[in-house]
N, C-alpha and C positions, 0 to 999 in steps of 0.2 A: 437545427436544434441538436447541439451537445448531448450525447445520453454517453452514461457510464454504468457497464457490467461488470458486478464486482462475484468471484466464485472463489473454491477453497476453506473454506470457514471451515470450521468442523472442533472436536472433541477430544485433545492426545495428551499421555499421560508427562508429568516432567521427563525433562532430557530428549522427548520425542521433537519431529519436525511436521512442517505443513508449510504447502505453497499457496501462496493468493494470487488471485487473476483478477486483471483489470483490463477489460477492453472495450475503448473510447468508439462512440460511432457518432457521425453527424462532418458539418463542415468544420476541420480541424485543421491549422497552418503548421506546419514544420515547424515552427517556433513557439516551440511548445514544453511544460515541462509537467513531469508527473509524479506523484507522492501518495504514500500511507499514511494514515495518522488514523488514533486508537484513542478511545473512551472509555472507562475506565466505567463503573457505577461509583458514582458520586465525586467522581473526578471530572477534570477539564478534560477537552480533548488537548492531544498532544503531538508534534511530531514526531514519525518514526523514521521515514527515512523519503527522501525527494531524490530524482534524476531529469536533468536537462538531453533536450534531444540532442548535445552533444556528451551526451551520458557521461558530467558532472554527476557526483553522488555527497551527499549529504545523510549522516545518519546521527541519530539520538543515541546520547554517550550510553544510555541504558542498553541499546541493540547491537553498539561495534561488536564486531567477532564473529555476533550470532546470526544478524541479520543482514541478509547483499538484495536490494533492488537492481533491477535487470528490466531489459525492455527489448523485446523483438525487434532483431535486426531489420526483416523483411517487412512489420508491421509497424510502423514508429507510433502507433495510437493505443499498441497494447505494453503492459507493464505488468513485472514480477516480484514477490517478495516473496525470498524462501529465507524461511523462519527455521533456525535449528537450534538444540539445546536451550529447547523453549523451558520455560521457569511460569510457575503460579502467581508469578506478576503481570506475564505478558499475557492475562486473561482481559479480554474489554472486543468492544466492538471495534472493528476495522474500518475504515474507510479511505476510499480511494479519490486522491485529488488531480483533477488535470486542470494546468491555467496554461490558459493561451495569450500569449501579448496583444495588449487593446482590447480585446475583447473579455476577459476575467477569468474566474473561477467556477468549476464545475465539480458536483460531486454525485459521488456514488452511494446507492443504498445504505452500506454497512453489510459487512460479515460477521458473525461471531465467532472467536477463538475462543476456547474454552480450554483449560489446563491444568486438568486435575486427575490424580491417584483414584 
């Protein structure tokens, strides 16, 4: 069984930064890839940003610049997203995606960001 550990959430004023953690446990293949995506209240969820274990990156036109996903070299089941010159938009719950080929999609709890003055 897939389980996903999602940390980092927390409470920072605009312009500040925060890291999110995500570390994948269970039977997990190399070919594998991992993502953020964030919900919004009374929004869809959305993508924020994916990496392929050949750390391919993908990021939502909203976060280039601010946001870089990253993934443990020595760990290929954990993944990072450091959020900087975070804005009152980038407030919503996080969550963390790992899909594995053939076998699908797994998700993580949810974090909450929160970004306000």
């Amino acid at each position: 069984q897939v389980q996903l550990v999602e940390s980092g959430g927390g409470l920072v004023q605009p312009g500040g930064s925060l890291r999110l953690s995500c570390a994948a446990s269970g039977s997990i293949s190399s070919d594998n890839a991992m993502g953020w995506y964030r919900q919004a209240p009374g929004k869809q969820r959305e993508l924020v940003a994916t990496i392929t274990s050949g750390t391919s990156t993908i990021y939502a036109t909203s976060v280039k610049g601010r946001f870089t996903i990253f993934r443990d070299n020595a760990k290929n089941t954990t993944a990072y997203l450091q959020m900087n010159s975070l804005k009152p938009e980038d407030t919503a719950v996080y969550y963390c995606v790992l899909s594995i080929r053939g076998l699908g999609s797994f998700w993580g709890q949810g974090t909450q960001v929160t970004v306000s003055s």
